[in-house]
Structure formats: structure tokens, C-alpha cells
C-alpha positions as a LaTeX table, in Angstrom:
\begin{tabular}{lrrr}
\hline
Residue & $x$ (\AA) & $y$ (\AA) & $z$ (\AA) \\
\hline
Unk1 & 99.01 & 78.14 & 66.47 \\
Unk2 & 98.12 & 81.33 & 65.14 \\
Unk3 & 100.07 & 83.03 & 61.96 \\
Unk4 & 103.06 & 85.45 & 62.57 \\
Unk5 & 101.66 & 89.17 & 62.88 \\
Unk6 & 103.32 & 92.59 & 63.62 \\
Unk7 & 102.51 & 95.71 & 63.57 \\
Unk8 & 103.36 & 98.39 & 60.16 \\
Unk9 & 103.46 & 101.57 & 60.88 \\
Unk10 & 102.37 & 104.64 & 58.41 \\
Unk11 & 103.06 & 108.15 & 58.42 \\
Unk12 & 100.82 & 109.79 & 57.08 \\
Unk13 & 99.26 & 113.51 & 56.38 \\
Unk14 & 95.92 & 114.37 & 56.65 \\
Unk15 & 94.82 & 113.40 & 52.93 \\
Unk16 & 97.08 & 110.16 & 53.39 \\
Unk17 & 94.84 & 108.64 & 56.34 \\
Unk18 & 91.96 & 110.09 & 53.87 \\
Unk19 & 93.48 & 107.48 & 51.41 \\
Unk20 & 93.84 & 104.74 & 53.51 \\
Unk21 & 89.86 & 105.04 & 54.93 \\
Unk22 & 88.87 & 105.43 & 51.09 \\
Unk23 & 90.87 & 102.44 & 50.53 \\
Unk24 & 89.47 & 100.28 & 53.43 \\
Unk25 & 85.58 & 101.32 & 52.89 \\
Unk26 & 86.33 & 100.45 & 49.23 \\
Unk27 & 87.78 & 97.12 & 49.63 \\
Unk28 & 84.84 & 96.09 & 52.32 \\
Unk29 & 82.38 & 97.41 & 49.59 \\
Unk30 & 84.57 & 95.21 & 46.78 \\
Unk31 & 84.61 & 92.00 & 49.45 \\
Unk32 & 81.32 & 92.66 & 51.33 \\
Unk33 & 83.18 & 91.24 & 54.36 \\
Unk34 & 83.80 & 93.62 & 57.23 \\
Unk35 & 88.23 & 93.83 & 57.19 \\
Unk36 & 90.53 & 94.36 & 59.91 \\
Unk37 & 92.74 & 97.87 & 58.47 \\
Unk38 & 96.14 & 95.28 & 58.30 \\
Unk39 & 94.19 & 93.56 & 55.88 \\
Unk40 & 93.26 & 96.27 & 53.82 \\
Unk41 & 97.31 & 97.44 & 53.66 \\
Unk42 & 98.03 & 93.60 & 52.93 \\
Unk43 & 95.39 & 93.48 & 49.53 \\
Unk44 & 97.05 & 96.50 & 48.41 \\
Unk45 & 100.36 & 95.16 & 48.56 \\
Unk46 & 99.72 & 91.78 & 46.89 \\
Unk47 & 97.54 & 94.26 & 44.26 \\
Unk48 & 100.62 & 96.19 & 43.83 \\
Unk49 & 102.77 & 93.55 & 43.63 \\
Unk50 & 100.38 & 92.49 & 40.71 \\
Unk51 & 101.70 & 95.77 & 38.37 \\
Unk52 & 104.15 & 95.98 & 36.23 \\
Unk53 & 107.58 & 97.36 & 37.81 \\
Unk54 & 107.32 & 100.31 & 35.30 \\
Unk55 & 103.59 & 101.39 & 36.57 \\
Unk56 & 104.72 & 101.33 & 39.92 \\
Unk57 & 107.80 & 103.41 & 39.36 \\
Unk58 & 105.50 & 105.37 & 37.24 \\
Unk59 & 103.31 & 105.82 & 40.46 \\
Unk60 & 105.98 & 106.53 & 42.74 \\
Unk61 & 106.97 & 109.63 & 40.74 \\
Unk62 & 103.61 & 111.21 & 40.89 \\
Unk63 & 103.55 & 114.24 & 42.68 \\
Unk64 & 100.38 & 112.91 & 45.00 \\
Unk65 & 102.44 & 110.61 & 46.82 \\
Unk66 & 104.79 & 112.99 & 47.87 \\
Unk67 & 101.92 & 114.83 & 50.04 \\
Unk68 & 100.40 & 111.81 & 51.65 \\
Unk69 & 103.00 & 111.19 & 53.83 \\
Unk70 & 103.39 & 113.17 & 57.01 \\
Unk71 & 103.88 & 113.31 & 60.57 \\
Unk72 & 100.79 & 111.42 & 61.73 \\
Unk73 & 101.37 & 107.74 & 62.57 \\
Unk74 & 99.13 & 104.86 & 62.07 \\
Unk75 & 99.83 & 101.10 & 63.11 \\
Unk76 & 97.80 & 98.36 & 61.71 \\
Unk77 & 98.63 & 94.75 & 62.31 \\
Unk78 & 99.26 & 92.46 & 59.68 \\
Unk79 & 100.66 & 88.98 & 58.75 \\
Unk80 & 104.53 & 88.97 & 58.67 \\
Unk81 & 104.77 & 88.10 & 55.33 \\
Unk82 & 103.08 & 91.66 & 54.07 \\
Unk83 & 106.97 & 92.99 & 55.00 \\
Unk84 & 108.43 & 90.37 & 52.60 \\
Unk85 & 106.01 & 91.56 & 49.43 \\
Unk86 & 106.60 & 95.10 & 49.84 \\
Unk87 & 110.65 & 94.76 & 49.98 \\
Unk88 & 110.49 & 92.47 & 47.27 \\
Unk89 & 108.83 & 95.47 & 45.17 \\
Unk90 & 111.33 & 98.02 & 46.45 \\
Unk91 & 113.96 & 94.70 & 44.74 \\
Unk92 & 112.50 & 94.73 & 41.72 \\
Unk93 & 112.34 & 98.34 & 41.26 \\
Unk94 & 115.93 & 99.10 & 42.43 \\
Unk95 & 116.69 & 95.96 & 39.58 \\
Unk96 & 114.39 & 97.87 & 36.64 \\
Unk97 & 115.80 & 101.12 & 37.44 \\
Unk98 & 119.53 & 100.81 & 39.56 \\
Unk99 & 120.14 & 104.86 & 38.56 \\
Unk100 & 117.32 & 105.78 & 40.78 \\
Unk101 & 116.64 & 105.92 & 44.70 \\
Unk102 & 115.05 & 102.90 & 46.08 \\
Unk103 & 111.76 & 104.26 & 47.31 \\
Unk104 & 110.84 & 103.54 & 51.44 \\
Unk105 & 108.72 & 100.85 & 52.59 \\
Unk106 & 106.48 & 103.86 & 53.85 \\
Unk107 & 106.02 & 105.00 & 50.60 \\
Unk108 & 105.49 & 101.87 & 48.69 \\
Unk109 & 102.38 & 101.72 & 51.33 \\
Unk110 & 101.34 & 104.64 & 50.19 \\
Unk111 & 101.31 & 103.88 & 46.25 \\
Unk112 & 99.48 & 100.28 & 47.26 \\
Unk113 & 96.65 & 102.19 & 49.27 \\
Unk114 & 96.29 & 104.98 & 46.03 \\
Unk115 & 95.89 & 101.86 & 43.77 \\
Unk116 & 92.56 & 99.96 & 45.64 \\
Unk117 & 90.16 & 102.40 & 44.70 \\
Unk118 & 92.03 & 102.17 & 41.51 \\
Unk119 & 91.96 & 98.62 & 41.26 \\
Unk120 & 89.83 & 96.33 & 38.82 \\
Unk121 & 87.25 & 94.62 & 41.05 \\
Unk122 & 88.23 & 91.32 & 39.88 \\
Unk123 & 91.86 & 92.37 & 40.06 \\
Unk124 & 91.65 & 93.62 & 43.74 \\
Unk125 & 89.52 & 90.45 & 44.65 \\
Unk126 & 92.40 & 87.79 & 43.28 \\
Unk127 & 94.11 & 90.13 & 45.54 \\
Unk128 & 92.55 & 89.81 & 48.23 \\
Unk129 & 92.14 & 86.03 & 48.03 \\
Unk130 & 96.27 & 85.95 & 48.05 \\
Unk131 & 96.30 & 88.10 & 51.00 \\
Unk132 & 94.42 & 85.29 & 52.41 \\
Unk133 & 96.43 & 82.78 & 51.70 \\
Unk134 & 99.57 & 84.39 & 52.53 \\
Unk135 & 98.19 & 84.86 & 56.63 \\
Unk136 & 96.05 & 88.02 & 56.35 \\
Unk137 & 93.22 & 88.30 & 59.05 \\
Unk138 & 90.09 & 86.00 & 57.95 \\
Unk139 & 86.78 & 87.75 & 58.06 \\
Unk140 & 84.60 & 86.71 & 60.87 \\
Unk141 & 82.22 & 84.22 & 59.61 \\
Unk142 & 78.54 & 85.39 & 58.90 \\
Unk143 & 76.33 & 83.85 & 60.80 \\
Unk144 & 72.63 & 84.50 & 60.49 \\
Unk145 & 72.73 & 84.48 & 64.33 \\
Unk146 & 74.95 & 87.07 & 64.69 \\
Unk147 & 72.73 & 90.05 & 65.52 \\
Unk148 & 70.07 & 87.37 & 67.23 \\
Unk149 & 69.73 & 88.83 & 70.85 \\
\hline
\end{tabular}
């Protein structure tokens, strides 16, 4: 039986979906392994989950995230427990800092895609190697006989 997926949906402008295709190229380049885009959100989750809760909120009140959302929306499919990381950051920062406005799932996507290119490579690997444990699409195996006709 297959792991639980859904699909996450982003809204995002223009330079938003610019952030999440510099994000994915970037993490295939970091993993050489061609990635669904559900994976790529679900690295930069576990990566952000990784932080400190004072960099993230630090993040969150930068003024680029505020123009990467928008009306354009994006669904990529994803393991069911990428939903469960990303609330329990919205917990922790609502704990660290009660005074201010819990931030939106949509925009704690946002601040995870901004940090991959970011990202250490060896941070962003250990990263990805959680996503995979925690039911994020495998890479299709590489088989020398792939491209055999």
C-alpha cells in the first residue's frame, strides 16, 4: 500500500512560482536525482523545520515574502505528513512569540521555498533524506538502461 498523499496548494505571484522553479532546479542540482515538485515543497519544510524559531520569524517579517504570494495557484502533491511539519512550525512560532499573528500555512511555504537556494548543501541534503523517510516521492531508480531503445 502506497503512503498517504494530497495535494498543497500555493498562491503565488509571478516572482513566487520564480522561487519555487529556482528552488526545485536547485534541489535536483543539490540531489542529482530528477524530483517530483511535492518533493521539493516537502525538503523545504523539513529544512525549515531545521531553523531556529527566531530565524524563521525573522524570515517571515522580511518584506520579500510579502510579494511572493499572489493570485496564481499551484498544486503539488505531497506525503500527508508535509501538513503536520509545517503546522507544527506555525506551533512553535505562535509559542516563541504569542503577541504576534500566527503566519498561514501558505506563507510558511513560501519562507521554506526562499530558504533551499539558501540552504547549506549538506544541510538541505539531511533534509532531503528526512523528507524521505517521512513518505516523500522516491526518485525513480537510475538504471543504465533507461535511455536504451
Amino acid at each position: 500500500m502506497g503512503r498517504a498523499r494530497r495535494s498543497f496548494k500555493l498562491r503565488l505571484s509571478q516572482a513566487g512560482l520564480d522561487v519555487l522553479i529556482d528552488s526545485h532546479c536547485h534541489l535536483i542540482r543539490v540531489t542529482r536525482s530528477l524530483l517530483a515538485w511535492g518533493t521539493t515543497l516537502h525538503v523545504a519544510i523539513e529544512y525549515l523545520n531545521s531553523m531556529p524559531t527566531s530565524e524563521i520569524i525573522e524570515q517571515l517579517s522580511g518584506e520579500e515574502v510579502s510579494w511572493l504570494g499572489g493570485g496564481q495557484e499551484h498544486h503539488v502533491g505531497a506525503s500527508c505528513h508535509l501538513w503536520d511539519i509545517a503546522t507544527g512550525i506555525t506551533e512553535r512560532i505562535q509559542e516563541d512569540s504569542p503577541e504576534a499573528r500566527q503566519p498561514t500555512l501558505g506563507t510558511i511555504y513560501i519562507v521554506a521555498l526562499l530558504q533551499v537556494t539558501k540552504a547549506d548543501q549538506a544541510g538541505l541534503l539531511r533534509a532531503f533524506d528526512r523528507a524521505l523517510q517521512s513518505g516523500a516521492r522516491i526518485p525513480a531508480s537510475r538504471d543504465a538502461n533507461d535511455l536504451v531503445g
